[in-house]
KENU-346672 format. One line per 4 residues: number of its first residue (from 1); their letters; for each residue x, y, z of C-alpha. Coordinates in steps of 0.5 Angstrom, whole numbers. Layout:
REM residues N
NUM) A) X Y Z | ...
END
This chain:
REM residues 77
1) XXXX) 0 0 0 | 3 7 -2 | 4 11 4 | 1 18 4
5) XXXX) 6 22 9 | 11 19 3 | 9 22 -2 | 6 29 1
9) XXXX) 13 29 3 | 16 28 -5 | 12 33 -7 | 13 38 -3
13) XXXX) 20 37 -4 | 19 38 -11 | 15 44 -10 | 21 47 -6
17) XXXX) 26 45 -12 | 23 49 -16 | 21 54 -12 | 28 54 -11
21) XXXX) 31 55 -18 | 26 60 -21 | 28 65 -16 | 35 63 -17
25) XXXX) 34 64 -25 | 29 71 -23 | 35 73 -19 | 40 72 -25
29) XXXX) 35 76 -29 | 35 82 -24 | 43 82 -23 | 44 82 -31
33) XXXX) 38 88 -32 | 43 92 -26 | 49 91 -30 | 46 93 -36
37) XXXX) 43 99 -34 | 50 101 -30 | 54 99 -37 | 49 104 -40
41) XXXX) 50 109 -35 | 57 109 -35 | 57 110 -43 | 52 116 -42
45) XXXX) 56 119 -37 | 64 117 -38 | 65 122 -44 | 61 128 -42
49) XXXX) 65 128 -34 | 72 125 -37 | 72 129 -43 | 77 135 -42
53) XXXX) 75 140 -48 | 80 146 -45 | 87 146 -50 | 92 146 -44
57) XXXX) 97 149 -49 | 104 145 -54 | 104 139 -50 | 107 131 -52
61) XXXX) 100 129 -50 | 96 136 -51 | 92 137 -56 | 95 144 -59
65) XXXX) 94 144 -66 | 87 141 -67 | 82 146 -71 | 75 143 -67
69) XXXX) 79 146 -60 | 79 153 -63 | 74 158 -60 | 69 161 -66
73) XXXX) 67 167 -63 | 61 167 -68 | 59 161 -64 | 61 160 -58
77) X) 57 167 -56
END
């Protein structure tokens, strides 16, 4: 004869396995949604705060020279 204590306990255990793996599956989501959204931020955010535009004079690395560091008073005003 089949035991019913056995088999109310495989199924909760079955329950609980699954219940396990989805929300370690929905907490992988989660985590690849906030690297994303903080590689998109970084992208957004990189070139406008690390991006020096003020010609620091003739230098090695300096960027005397270039055309687009030149003011235009026509449209700089």
């Amino acid at each position: 004869m089949n035991d019913p204590l056995k088999n109310m306990l495989v199924l909760q255990k079955a329950m609980l396995d699954g219940w396990m793996t989805s929300s370690n599956q929905m907490l992988q989501y989660w985590q690849h949604v906030f690297d994303l959204q903080e590689k998109l931020f970084n992208q957004a955010t990189s070139f406008a705060r690390n991006h020096v535009e003020i010609d620091d004079g003739p230098s090695f690395t300096g960027k005397y020279g270039k055309r687009r560091f030149d003011i235009d008073p026509e449209r700089d005003v």
